[in-house]
N, C-alpha and C positions, 0 to 999 in steps of 0.2 A: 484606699484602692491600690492593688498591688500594682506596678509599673512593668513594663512591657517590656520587655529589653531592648536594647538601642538599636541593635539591627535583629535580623531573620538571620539565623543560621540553618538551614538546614540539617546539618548532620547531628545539629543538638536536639534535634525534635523527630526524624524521621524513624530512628528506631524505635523511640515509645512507643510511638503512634503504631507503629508495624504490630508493636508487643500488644498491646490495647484491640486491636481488630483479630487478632489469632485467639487474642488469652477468651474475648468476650462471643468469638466464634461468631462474627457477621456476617464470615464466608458461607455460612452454613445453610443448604435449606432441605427442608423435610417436604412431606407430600402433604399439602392443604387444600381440600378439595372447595377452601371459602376463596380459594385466591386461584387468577388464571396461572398459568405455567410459564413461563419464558425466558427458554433454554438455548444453550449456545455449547457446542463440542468443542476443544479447543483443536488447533489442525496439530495433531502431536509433533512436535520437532523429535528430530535424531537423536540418540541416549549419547551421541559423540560431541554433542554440538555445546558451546558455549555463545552464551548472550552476545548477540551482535545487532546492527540496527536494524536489521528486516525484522528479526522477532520483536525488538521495543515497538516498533511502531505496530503489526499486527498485532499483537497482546494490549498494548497499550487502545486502540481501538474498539476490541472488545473489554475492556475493560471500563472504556467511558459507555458504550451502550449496556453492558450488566447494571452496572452502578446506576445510570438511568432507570433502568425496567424497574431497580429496586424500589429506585425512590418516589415513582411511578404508582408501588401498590400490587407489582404483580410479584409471583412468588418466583423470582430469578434464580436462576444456578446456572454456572457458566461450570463446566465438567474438564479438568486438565488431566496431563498424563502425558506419556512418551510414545513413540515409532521405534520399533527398535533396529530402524535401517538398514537392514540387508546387507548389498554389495558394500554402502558407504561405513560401516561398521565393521565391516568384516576386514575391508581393506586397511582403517586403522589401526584395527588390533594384531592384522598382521607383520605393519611396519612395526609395532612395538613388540611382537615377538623377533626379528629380523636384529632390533638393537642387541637382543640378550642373547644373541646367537642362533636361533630356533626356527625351526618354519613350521607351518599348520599337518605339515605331511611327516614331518619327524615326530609330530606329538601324537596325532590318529586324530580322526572324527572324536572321538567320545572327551580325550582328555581335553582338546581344544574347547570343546564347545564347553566346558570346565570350566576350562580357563577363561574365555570370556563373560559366564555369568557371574565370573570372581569379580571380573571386568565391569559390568554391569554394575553389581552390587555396590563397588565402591566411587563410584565418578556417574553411574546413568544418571542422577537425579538433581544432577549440578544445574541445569537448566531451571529446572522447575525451584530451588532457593534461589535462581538469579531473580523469577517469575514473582517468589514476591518479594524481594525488596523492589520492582519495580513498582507494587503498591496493586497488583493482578488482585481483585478480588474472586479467586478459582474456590471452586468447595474442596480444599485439601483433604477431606476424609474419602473423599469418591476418587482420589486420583488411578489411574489404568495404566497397563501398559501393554503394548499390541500382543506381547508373547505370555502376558500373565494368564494364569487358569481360565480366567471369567472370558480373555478374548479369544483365547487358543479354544476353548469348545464353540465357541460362536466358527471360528475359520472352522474346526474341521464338520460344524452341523451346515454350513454355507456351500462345501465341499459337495459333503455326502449329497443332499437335495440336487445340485448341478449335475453331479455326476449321475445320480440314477434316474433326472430327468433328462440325459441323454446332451448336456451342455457339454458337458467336461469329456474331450477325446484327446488320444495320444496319435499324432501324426508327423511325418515326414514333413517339414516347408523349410524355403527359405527362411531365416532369423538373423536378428541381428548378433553376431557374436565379438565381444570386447576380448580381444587375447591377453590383453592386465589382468580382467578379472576374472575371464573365464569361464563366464557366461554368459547366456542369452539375454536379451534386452527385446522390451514391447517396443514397438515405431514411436511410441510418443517419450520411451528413455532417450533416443536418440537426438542430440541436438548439433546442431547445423553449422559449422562455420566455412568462411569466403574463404577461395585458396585461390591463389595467382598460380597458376600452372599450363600444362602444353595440352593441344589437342592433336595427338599422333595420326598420321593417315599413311595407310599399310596397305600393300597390294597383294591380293587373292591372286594367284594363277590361275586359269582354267585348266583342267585336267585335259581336256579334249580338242582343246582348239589353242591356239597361240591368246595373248591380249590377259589382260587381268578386272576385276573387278575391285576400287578402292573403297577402304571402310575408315570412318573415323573411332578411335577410342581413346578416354580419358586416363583408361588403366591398361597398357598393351601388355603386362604381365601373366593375364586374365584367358590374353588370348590362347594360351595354351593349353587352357580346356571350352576351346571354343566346338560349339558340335552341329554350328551350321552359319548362316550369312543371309540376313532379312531384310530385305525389299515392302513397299506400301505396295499394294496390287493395283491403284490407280497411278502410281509413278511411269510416266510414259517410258522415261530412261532406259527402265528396266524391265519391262514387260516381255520381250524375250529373251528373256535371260532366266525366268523362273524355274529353276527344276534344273538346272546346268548343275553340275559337280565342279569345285575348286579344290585347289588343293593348299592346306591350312601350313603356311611360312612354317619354318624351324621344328616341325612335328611329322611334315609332309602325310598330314590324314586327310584322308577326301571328308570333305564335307558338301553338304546341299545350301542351292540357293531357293531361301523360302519365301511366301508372301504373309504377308503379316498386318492387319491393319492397323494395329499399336503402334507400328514403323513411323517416326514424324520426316516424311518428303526432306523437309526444311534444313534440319538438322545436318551438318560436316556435307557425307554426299550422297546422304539420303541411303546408303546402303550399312545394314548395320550386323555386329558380331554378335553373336549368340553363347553367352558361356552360359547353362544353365545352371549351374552348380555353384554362382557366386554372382548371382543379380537376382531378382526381385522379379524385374519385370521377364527378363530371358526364361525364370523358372517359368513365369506363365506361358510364355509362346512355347516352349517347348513340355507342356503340357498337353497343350491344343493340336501340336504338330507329334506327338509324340519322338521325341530326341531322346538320347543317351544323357545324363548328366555328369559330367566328369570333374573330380574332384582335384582342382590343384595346388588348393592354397589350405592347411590344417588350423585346426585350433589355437596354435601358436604363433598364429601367421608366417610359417615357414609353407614353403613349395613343397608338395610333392604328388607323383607319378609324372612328371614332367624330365627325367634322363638327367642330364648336365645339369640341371636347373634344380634338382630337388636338394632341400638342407639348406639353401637361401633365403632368407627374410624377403619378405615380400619388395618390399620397397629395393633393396640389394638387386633383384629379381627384372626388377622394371627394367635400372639402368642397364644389366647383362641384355634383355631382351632386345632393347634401342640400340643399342651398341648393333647386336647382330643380325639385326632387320638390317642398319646402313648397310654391313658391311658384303650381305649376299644381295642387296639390292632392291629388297624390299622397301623399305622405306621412302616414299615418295614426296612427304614434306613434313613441316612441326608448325604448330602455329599457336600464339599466345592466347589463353584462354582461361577464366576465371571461373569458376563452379563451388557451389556447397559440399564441403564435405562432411558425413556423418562421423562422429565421436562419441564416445561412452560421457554420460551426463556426468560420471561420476571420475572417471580418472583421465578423459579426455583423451584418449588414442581412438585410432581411427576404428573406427568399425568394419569387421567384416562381413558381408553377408555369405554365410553358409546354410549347403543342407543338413538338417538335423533333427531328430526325433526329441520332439519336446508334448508337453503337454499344453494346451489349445482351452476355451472358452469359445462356444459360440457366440456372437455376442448379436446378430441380425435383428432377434425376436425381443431377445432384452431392451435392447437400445429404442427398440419401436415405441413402448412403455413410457420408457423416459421422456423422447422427442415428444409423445404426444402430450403428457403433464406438463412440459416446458414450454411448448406451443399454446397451450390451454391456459398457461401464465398461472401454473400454480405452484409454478418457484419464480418468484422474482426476482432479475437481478439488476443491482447500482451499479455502475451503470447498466443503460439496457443494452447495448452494442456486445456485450458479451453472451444476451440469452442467443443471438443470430448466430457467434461464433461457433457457442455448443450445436443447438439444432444442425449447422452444416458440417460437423465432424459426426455426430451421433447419425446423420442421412449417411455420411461415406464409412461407416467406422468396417473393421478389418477383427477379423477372429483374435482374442486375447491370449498370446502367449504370458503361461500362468508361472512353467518351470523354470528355476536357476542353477545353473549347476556350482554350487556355492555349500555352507555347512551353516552358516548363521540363521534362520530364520525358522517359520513351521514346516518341517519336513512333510513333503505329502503323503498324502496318510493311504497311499494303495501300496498293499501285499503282492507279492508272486510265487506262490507254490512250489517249489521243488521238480513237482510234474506239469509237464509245459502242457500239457492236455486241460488241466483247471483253468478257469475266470480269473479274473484278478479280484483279489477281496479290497474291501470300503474300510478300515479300522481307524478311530483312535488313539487305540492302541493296541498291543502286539497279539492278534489274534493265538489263540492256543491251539488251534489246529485249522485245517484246510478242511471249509468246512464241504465240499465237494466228495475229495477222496482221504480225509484225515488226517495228512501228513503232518506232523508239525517241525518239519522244517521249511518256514517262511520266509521272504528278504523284502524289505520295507523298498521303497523307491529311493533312491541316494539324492533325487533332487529334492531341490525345498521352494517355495512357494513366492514369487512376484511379494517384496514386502506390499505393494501396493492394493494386495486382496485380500487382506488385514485390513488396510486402512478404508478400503472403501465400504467394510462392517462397521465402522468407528461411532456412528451415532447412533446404532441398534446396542452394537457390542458392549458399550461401557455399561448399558442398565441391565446386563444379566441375560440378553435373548439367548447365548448359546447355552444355559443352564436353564434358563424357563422362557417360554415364548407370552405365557398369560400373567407372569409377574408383573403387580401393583406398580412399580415403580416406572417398568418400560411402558406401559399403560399412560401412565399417568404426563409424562416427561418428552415419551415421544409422540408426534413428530418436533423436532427441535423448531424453532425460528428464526435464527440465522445464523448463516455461514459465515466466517468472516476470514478472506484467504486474497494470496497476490494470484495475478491472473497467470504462473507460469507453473503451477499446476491444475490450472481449469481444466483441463479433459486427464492427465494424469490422476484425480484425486475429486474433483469436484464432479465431473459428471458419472462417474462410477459409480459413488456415494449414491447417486438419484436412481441408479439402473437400479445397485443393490435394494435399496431402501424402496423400491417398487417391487422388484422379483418376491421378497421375503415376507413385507409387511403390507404391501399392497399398499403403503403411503410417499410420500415423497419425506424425505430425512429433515429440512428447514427446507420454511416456507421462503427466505430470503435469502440471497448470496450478496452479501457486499464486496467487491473485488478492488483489493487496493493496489498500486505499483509499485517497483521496486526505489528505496531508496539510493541514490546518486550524489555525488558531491555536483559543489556548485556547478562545475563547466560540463556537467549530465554523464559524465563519465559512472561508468558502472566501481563502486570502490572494491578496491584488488590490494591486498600485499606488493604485488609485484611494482602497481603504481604508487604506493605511499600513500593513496589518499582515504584510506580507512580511519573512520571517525568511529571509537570505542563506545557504546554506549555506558560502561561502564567507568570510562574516564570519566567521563561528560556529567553522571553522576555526582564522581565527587568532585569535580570542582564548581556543579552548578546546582546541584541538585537535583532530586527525580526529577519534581516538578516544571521543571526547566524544561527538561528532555523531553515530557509528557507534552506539555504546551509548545513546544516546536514542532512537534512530529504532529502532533493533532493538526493545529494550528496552517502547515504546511500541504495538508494530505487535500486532495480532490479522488473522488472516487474515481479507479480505473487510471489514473496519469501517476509518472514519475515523479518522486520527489527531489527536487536539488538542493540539497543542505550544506552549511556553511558554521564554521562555530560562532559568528558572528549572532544568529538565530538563537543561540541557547544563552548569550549574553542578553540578549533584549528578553527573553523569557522572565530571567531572573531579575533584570531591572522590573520588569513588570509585576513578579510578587513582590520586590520590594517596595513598588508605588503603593499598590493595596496595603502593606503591611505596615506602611509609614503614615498611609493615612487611618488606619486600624488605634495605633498607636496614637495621633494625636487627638482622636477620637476619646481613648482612653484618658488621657492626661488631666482631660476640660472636665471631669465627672468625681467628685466627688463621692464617698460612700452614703451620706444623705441623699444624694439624689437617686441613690439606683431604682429604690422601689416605688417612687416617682416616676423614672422614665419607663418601667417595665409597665405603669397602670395607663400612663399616658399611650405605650406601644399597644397594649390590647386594646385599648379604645379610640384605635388609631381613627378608624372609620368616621366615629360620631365627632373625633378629635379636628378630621381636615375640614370639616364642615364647618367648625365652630372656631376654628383658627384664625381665621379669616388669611390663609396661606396668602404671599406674595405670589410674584409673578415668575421666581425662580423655581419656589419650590413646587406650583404646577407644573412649571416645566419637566422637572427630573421627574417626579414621580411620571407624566406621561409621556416621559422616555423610555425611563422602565417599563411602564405597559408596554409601549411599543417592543422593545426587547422582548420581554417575556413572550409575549406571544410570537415575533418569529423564531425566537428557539424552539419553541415546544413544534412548530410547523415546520423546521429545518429538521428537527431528529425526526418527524417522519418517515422523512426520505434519507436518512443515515447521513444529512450534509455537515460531518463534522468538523471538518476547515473552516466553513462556513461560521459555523455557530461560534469557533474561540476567536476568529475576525470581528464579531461583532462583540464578543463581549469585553474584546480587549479594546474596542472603538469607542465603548460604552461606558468601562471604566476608569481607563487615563484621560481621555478627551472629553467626557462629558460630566461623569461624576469628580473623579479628583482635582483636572483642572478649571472646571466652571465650578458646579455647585459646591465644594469645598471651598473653594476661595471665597464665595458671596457666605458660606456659613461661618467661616472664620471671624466674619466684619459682625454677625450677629450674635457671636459668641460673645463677643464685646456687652450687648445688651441682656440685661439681667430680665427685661421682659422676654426676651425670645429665647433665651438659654437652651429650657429643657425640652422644646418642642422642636429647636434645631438638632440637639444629639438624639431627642427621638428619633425624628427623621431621619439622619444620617444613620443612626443601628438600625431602623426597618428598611432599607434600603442596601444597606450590607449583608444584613440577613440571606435577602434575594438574592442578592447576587453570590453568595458565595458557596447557596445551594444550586444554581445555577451552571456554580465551576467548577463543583465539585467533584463530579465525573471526569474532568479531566484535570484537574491538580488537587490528588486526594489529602495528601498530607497536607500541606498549606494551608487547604478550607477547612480540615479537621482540628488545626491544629489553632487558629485563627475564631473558627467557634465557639470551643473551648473558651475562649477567654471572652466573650461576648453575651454565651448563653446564659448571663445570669439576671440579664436584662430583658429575657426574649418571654411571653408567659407560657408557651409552653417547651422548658428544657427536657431536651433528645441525651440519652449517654454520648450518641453517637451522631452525629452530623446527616452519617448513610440512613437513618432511621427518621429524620423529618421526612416531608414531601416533598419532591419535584415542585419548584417554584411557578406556579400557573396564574393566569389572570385575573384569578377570582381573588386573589390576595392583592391584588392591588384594582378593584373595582369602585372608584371614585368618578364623581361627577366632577370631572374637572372645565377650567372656564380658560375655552380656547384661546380667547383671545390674548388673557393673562401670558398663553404659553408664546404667543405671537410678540408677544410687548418683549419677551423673555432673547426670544433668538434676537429678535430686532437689538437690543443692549449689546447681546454678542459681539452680533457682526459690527455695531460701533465701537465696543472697544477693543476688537479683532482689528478695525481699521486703521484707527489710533497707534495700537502696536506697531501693525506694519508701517506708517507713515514714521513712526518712530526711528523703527530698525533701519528703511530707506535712507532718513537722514543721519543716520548714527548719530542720535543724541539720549546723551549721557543719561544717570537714570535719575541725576538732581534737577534735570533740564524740564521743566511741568511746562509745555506750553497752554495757553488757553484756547478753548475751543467756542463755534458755537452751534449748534442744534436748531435747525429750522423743521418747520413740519405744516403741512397745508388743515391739522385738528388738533382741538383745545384739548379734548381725551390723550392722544399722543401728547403735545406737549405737558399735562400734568402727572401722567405716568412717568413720564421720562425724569422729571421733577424729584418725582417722588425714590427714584432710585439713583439719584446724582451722586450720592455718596459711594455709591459704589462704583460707579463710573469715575469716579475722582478716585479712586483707591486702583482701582484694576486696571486704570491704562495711565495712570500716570502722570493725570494731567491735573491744573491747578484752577482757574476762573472758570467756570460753565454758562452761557448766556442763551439762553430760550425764548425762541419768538417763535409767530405764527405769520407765516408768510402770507398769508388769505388778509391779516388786519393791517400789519404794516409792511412799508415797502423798503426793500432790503436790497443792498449791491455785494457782492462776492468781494473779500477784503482780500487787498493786496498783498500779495505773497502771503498767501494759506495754500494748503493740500487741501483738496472736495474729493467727497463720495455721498454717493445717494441710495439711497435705500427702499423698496417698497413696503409698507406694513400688510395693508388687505387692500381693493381696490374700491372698497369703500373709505380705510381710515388714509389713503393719498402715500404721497412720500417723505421723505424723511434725508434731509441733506445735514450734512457733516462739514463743518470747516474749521482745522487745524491751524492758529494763524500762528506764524512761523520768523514773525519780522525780525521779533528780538530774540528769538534762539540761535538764529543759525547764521555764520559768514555766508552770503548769497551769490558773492562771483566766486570763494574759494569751492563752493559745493558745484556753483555751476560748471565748474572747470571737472571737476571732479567727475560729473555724472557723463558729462558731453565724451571724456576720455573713454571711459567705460563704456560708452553707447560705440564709440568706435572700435574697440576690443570686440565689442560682442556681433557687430556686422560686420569685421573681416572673417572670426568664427564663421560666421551665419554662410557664408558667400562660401568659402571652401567646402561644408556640409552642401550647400545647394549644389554644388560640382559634384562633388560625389555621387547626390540622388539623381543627379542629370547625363551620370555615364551608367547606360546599358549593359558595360560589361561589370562595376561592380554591382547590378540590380541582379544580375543573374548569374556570376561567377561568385562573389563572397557568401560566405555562409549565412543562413538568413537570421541566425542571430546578429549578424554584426552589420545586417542590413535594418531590422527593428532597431537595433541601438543606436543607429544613427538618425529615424529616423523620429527618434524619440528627445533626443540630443535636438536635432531641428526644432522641435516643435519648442521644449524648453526655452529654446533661447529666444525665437522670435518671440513668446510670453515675457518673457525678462525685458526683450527689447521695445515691448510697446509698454513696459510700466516705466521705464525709464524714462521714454520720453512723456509720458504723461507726467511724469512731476520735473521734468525740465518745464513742461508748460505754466503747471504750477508755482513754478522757482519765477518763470518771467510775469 
């Protein structure tokens, strides 16, 4: 029998294994109409992006539920591929022309976007070889990419339909515009951050009468295309004052005082500036009210038609304006004030909101679609708290601004004729003439397309709908089954996906959305460069391996909650292959090559085998532990609880297999009668579980199989190609009570230990014990397994009576515990007697110190939990950890004196 090698390496095993799943194409699946479908889109990452922990763990995720579905029976394909990110690619390859001296406008439109697919070509695809050495079982012959042929006629057949069903319009609104990048952004690019700043308060003169009227704003730069001054109409304050004329500081234009019901009372002094041409909400009131909109901040975030003021940076701008409100007398106070301000998601400068002709998405009647299929619960999501999220953004959602004014992405595909009297033409590509009055001198639209309307085709688009709508494979594959995405593109990505995937196909795209959080280091900090606390996924690899990284991240996750990770986590992973793998190995060692086809006839007839074994009381145990296992896994991946499921089988395999039932197997390897029915047992029991773990530590179980499967009767090539381990494979009559005698052993020589460890004695130190029990059953059972209880806690005489026949006094200086079996088989008392192992005043001196240590602790904690101001000023972590810290110690302090008891 070939030997094992002394330890697990990783790196010596992972790349075969990788070469073995590609060379034998397991990723691979075709259309079988004997087998259900169950598909998963990947969310395509950016062609700029390298492997970091957000995508280990979402890849990682979906790759324990494909790997499942496989092994399940259904005919799985998980579909990868790229994003080819818009703004966020554009603005990388533009820094990297900047290094070589270049800018996008030196090169033109044409040679740029050249230059980028050279771009592309050579680095897009780094993510997807980071994807599988993470061990991603993706169908790599189906991979996509948003801007490839198959997707780019999907966007412009997506287009055309919107457009000529009267969705798609070109109008004037307010937008959000990023002056870095230079385009427009939809309200859900925009992300929010806290700013410590001032709230200004400015005085309006009345044109007509003496007195002023004051207004608060957060931006008094702003005010200089201010084109009126808004009042609530039920504000008593100002009730006559409505329709009065002021005249607007440093510009001296009359403006009107308007009523407004949008006005919040509450707000600074309740009277508020109106610049239409650079708010949101101002454009609406001056909509209603019909105003001038006057433009004084550009594309660049420079000022202009504003006099003295134009050709200044905005922020430059603010301070000039403050300065000269003091100084003519306007300014009537400042006051400290804290507000969101909006940023480009992508290079983090503030956002401007300007007016600007873009192209629009209606989105009302779309979104009604969706709401109602999400309502109806025919998208599911883990958690549920997020289906309420969507529903109340798809109830408020806002017209889709679709244009960027950018050169990376699908340029929009409408024409303009020469003759401004023609229509606009729908092409995908460059029409040959106008087809109205024949010109053919046409001009494409210069902007290009929201990367985000790309991706919300993504689980139609990759099976071919924009080149055939009745195509076998989009047929066959959609609708997907689940989503699997972090919640900080749910309405950016995930509920798009739902609107599209109902407008076009009339289905919802996946029946299920799993939503995971973002990973955090330990103190929940978000990890940044700037903080140092970025954990490499691909460090972490090689100093721990995949599998390490996979079983922490799994391991770690709750659907919808942040993860706090620590490298601490990927060290216990690897100890944990390594326990499997050491007891794999001494598994191996005990087996001769005469006995394999021995234990392999013994494992198929396992069934008729436990029956006629006449099993102890251990080995019902584990086996209907495993049952127990088995079936809540298979009912945890119901509902996607996969933290859940590596929590228990990591509880299952170090605590209950390795350290119980291995050690009692060990003792019966010894006996030549029980030899081959103990390594049977033990290989049908590794078997299960390492199909079990399979999905989330692929190399490991495959690689760990391999060396096992020649004992199993029916050998797989491949591990992924058994079946999902179910209850029917371990469906024995087992004899409860055996399993009850079993734990009962446990917890006595679990007690034993402890009594042990309390007295610090040595490991030569055997004291004698003795075992009382109110039934003859219990004590013969107990009898019957003394060996092992003399081997597994360490102890040396064992003496058994029955407390019902004779009468018995508690012996001086022992440690007691009691135990119940059933409440028919009574209880079961324990006594350690301790006379002659241990110094009894040097210990009691010892314990009595320690008990006082631990209740001056105790009394400082109790101060703390009994001051109000740290219950409600410290942070509530550091209020649970104290409060955790209490509880601990009072535990510690009532065992202590419980064997001071004992000692006296």
């Amino acid at each position: 029998m070939k030997e094992l090698p002394k330890a697990y390496n990783p790196k010596d095993v992972e790349k075969d294994i990788l070469s073995f799943w590609l060379e034998k194409k397991l990723y691979h699946t075709e259309i079988d109409y004997s087998k259900k479908p169950f598909v998963i889109v990947i969310p395509p990452p950016n062609i700029t992006g390298a492997l970091h922990m957000g995508h280990a763990l979402n890849n990682t995720l979906q790759d324990v539920i494909i790997r499942v579905a496989k092994m399940k029976g259904f005919n799985a394909l998980w579909v990868p591929g790229t994003d080819h990110g818009g703004i966020a690619t554009q603005n990388v390859v533009e820094r990297l022309l900047l290094k070589q001296g270049k800018t996008k406008h030196e090169l033109g439109r044409e040679k740029f976007l050249e230059f980028m697919w050279n771009w592309r070509k050579e680095t897009g695809d780094t993510i997807l070889h980071q994807l599988k050495y993470l061990g991603c079982l993706c169908d790599w012959e189906r991979t996509r990419f948003t801007m490839d042929e198959v997707c780019s006629k999907a966007v412009y057949k997506a287009f055309k339909i919107l457009f000529e069903q009267g969705y798609i319009y070109r109008g004037e609104r307010i937008v959000n515009w990023c002056p870095r990048c230079q385009t427009a952004l939809a309200d859900i690019e925009v992300e929010y951050k806290e700013e410590k700043s001032y709230l200004w308060y400015i005085k309006y003169p009345f044109k007509n009468k003496k007195g002023y009227i004051t207004v608060a704003t957060v931006r008094p730069e702003t005010m200089l295309g201010d084109t009126a001054v808004a009042v609530n109409p039920n504000d008593e304050r100002y009730k006559n004052l409505i329709g009065e004329e002021v005249v607007l500081p440093l510009m001296n234009r009359i403006i009107k005082i308007i009523a407004d019901d949008v006005v919040e009372a509450e707000f600074g002094t309740g009277a508020v500036k109106v610049t239409p041409a650079h708010d949101t909400a101002d454009f609406e009131i001056a909509q209603r009210h019909n105003l001038d909109a006057i433009k004084v901040i550009d594309e660049n975030g420079k000022m202009v038609n504003v006099g003295q003021y134009s050709g200044l940076d905005r922020f430059e701008c603010r301070k000039k304006v403050v300065e000269d409100l003091k100084q003519q007398g306007f300014l009537e106070k400042i006051e400290d004030y804290t507000h969101n301000v909006g940023v480009c998601y992508r290079c983090g400068t503030v956002i401007e909101p300007l007016i600007s002709k873009q192209w629009f998405v209606r989105m009302k009647d779309i979104a009604k679609k969706a709401y109602d299929a999400i309502y109806e619960g025919k998208v599911v999501y883990y958690p549920e708290v997020y289906k309420e999220y969507t529903l109340n953004w798809l109830e408020n959602i806002k017209d889709w601004c679709i244009s960027r004014q950018i050169w990376w992405g699908h340029r929009i595909p409408i024409w303009y004729c020469e003759n401004k009297e023609c229509s606009i033409v729908v092409s995908y590509t460059n029409p040959e003439k106008c087809p109205q009055c024949g010109s053919k001198n046409l001009t494409q639209d210069n902007d290009v397309l929201d990367t985000w309307f790309s991706s919300a085709l993504w689980p139609f688009s990759v099976f071919g709908w924009g080149v055939d709508e009745n195509n076998t494979e989009l047929k066959y594959f959609y609708p997907t089954q689940i989503l699997v995405t972090g919640y900080e593109i749910l309405y950016l990505w995930v509920a798009r996906m739902i609107m599209m995937g109902l407008h076009f196909l009339n289905e919802v795209p996946f029946k299920e959305v799993y939503v995971h959080g973002i990973v955090r280091d330990i103190h929940g900090k978000k990890m940044s460069k700037s903080l140092g606390n970025v954990i490499d996924p691909l460090e972490i690899v090689e100093k721990y391996g995949t599998d390490a990284l996979r079983f922490s991240l799994v391991s770690s996750t709750t659907a919808g909650r942040d993860i706090h990770l620590a490298e601490e986590s990927f060290v216990s992973s690897r100890n944990f292959m390594n326990k499997i793998y050491n007891m794999t190995r001494f598994i191996m060692l005990n087996i001769q090559d005469e006995n394999v086809e021995e234990i392999k006839s013994w494992i198929k007839n396992f069934s008729t085998n436990f029956n006629e074994a006449n099993f102890g009381i251990a080995e019902h145990w584990i086996l209907y532990e495993l049952k127990n296992l088995v079936s809540n896994i298979n009912e945890l991946y119901k509902k996607y609880m996969l933290g859940n499921i590596a929590n228990e089988l990591y509880e299952f395999i170090w605590f209950k297999f390795c350290d119980w039932y291995l050690e009692v197997a060990k003792i019966n390897l010894q006996n030549s009668n029980s030899k081959i029915y103990t390594l049977g047992l033990l290989i049908f029991v590794l078997e299960k579980i390492l199909k079990l773990l399979h999905p989330i530590t692929p190399f490991f179980t495959e690689y760990v199989y391999q060396n096992i499967k020649k004992f199993l009767p029916e050998e797989k090539e491949s591990i992924l190609e058994t079946l999902f381990t179910t209850t029917n494979e371990i469906n024995f009559e087992f004899d409860f009570e055996k399993v009850k005698f079993f734990e009962l052993t446990k917890n006595i020589i679990s007690e034993i230990r402890t009594i042990r460890n309390e007295f610090k004695l040595q490991t030569n130190s055997k004291p004698n014990i003795i075992i009382t029990a109110e039934n003859n059953k219990v004590v013969d059972v107990l009898k019957n397994f003394v060996s092992y209880i003399q081997r597994l806690a360490s102890v040396n005489e064992t003496t058994f009576l029955n407390k019902t026949e004779q009468e018995f006094k508690k012996p001086k200086h022992s440690s007691t515990a009691v135990f119940e079996v059933t409440k028919e088989l009574g209880t079961v008392e324990l006594y350690v007697l301790l006379e002659e192992i241990i110094d009894f005043n040097k210990e009691k001196q010892r314990i009595e110190k320690e008990i006082a240590e631990i209740e001056k602790f105790v009394s400082i904690l109790q101060q703390k939990l009994n001051n109000e101001q740290f219950l409600t000023k410290a942070p509530k972590t550091e209020v649970e950890k104290t409060k955790v810290m209490y509880q601990l110690n009072i535990e510690k302090l009532n065992k202590l004196k419980k064997v001071l008891i004992d000692l006296e």
